[in-house]
N, C-alpha and C positions, 0 to 999 in steps of 0.2 A: 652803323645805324642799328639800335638795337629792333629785336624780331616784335612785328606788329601783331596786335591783340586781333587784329581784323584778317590774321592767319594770309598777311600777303594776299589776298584777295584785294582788288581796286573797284568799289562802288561806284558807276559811270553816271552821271546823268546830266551832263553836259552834250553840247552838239561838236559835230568834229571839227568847225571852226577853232575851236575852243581848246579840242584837245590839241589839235596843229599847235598851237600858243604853249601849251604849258606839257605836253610828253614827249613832243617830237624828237625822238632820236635817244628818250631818255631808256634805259631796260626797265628801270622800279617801276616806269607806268604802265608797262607790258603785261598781258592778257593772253595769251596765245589759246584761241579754243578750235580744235582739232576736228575730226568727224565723231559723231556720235558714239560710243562703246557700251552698248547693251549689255547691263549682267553684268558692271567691273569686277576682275576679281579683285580680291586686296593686295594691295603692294603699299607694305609701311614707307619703304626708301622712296619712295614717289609719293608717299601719300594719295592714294587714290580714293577717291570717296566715291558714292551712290549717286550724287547733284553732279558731278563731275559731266557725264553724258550728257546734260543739257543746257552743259555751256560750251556754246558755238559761235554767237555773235563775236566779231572779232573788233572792237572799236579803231586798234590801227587801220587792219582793211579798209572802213567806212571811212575814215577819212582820209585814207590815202588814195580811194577811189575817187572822191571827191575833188580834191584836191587836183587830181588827173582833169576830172571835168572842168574844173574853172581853169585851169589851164590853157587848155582847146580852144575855152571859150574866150579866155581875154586874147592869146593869141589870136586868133578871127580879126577882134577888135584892136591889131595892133600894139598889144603889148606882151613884155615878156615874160613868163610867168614856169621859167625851169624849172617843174618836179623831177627829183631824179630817181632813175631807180632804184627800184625798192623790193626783197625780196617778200613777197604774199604771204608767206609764212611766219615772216615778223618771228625766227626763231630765241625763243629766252636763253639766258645765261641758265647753266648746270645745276646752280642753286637754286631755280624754278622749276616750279610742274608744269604741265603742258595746260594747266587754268589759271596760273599763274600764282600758287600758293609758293612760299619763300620756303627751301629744306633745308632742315639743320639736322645731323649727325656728324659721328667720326669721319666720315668721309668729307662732308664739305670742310668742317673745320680742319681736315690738314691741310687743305688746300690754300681756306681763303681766310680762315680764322671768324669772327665775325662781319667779314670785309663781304659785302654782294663780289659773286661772280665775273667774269671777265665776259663782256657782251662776246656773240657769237658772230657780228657782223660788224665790225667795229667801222670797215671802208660804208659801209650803209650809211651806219649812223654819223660819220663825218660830213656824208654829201646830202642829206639832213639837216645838221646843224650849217650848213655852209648856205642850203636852198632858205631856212628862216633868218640868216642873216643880211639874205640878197629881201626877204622880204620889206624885213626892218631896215632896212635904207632904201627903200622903194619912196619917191613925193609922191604922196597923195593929196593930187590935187581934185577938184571938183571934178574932171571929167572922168579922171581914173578911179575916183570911188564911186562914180553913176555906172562903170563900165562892172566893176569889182562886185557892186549891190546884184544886176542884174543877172552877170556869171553867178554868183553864189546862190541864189532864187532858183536859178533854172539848173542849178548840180544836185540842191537838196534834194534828199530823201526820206518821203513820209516813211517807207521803211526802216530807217535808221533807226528815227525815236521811237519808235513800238520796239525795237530790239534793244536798243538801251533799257528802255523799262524795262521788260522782261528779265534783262539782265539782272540790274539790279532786284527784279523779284528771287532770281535764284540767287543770286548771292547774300539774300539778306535772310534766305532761308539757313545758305551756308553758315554765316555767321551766327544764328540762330541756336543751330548746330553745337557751335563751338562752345559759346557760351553756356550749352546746358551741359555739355561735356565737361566744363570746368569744374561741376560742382558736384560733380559725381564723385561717391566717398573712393572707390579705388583712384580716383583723380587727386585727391585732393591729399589724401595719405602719400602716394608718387611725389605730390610737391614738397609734401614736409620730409619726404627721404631724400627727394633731392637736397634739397637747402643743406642738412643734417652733412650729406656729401661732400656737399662745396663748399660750405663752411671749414671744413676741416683741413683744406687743401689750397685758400688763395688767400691771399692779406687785406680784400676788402668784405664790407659786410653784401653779403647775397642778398639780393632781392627779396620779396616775396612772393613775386612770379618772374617764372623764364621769360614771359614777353617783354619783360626790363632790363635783360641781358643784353651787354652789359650795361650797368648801372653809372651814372653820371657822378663823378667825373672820369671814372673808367675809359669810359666811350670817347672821352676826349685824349684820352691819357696816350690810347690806341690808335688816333688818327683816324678814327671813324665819324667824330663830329668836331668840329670847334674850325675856329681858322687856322689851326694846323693839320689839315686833314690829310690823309695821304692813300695814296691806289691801291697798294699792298698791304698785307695786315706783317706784323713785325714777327719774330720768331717768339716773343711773350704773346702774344695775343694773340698766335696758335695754341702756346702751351696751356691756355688760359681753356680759350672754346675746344680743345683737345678734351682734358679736363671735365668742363664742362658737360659736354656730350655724354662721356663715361658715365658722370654721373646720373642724367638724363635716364641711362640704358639700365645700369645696376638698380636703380631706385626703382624700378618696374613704372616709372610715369611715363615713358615713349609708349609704349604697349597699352597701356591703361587710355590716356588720351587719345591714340587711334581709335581703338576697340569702343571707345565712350561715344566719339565724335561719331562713326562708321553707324553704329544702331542707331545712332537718333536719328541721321541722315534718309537712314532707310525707312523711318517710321515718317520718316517727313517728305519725301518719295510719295509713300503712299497715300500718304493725308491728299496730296496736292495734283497726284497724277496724269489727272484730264490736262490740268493747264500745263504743266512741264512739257507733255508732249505734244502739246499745240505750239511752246514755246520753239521746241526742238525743231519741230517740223518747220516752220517759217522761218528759222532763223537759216537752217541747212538750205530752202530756195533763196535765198534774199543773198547770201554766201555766194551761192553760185553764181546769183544777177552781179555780186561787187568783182567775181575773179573774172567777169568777163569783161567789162570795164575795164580792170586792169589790164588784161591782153591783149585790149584793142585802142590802147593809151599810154601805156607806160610806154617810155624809151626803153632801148636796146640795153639789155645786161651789163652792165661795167666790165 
């Protein structure tokens, strides 16, 4: 999959019904936000920005807290409704930051080439995808969706949707960010030495942005998209993002793109401050109210 323009960041604003449907167990929908870090310092290899500290809400959480609740609840009423556990931390694959931005350098591409990372909990997310397949062959008949309507009424949390918004207020600042980062001439000079780079070193025509890396029909070529897709990236398709990378590094655009992206973030910090830390602050109680939930619903550890 080539690397997203929306810098791996996931704009939420769906309820956790919803996410249960479409991320459950998936890592690309993952978000991991962490405790607060006052004053980051910079870390290119992690990508650490400034917005970073006031993403907290965890959308897994919320709805695996949830999801705990209607549980409880249809059990009560006679039905069976196995969440299984699940670890709170929802930890991402290597090629994620802990907000859930996608990293590329020499290190991940030897690894995974442009292939996303190897989940960290892979028995998690089988007994996930195992819990919404017991879903999907569930009858729902008249009494079990009057029983389903009423557990899911009495699980929601008006908490939830004020933290998705929020969320997505910081994230749309992040991407805000990035976007003004691209146009910044040290930015923009980086792209044209990268290209210049990679041009000269692979047999297809380079993109005109790295977030098109790689370029179709490449990405298919690789087993990164099409119906021959495959889990592992091939020994080209390391030497490719190998490559790649270096050029990234030499063309001074890694550096340049951070350093661009990093002051604007700061200046956008500052613009927004009051609410960022009203964000922070309710999202780190509201955290608290889902891991207690979890503790006092989840089943026992695997």
């Amino acid at each position: 999959m080539r690397l997203s323009t929306t810098r791996g960041r996931r704009s939420v604003a769906i309820g956790a019904a919803v996410v249960l449907a479409s991320c459950a167990g998936l890592t690309s929908c993952s978000l991991w936000e962490g405790e607060a870090q006052p004053d980051a310092a910079k870390n290119r290899a992690q990508w650490v920005m400034p917005l970073d500290e006031f993403i907290v809400y965890s959308p897994e959480l919320g709805n695996y807290a949830e999801q705990l609740l209607i549980g409880r609840c249809l059990e009560t009423a006679g039905y069976e409704w196995p969440v299984p556990w699940r670890d709170p931390e929802f930890p991402l694959p290597e090629d994620f930051n802990r907000v859930g931005y996608r990293l590329f350098d020499r290190s991940t591409a030897e690894r995974w080439g442009y292939h996303y990372g190897p989940s960290r909990d892979e028995r998690g997310d089988r007994a996930w995808l195992e819990f919404r397949t017991f879903i999907d062959s569930l009858v729902r008949d008249e009494t079990f969706q009057h029983a389903f309507t009423g557990c899911s009424d009495e699980a929601r949390d008006e908490d939830t949707m004020r933290d998705i918004d929020a969320l997505n207020y910081v994230n749309g600042l992040a991407v805000q960010a990035g976007q003004v980062a691209e146009q910044d001439p040290a930015v923009r000079a980086g792209v044209s030495a990268w290209r210049e780079c990679l041009t000269a070193k692979v047999t297809f025509a380079v993109p005109d942005s790295t977030w098109e890396m790689p370029p179709p029909p490449v990405d298919e070529q690789f087993g990164i998209t099409g119906p021959n897709k495959t889990a592992t990236a091939s020994a080209e398709e390391i030497a490719v993002a190998i490559t790649d990378a270096d050029c990234r590094e030499s063309s001074g655009l890694s550096e340049a793109r951070y350093e661009a992206e990093w002051d604007h973030q700061l200046k956008l910090v500052a613009e927004n401050r009051d609410a960022l830390d009203r964000i922070r602050a309710e999202a780190l109680v509201h955290k608290e109210k889902l891991l207690t939930i979890v503790a006092e619903n989840a089943p026992a550890p695997r």
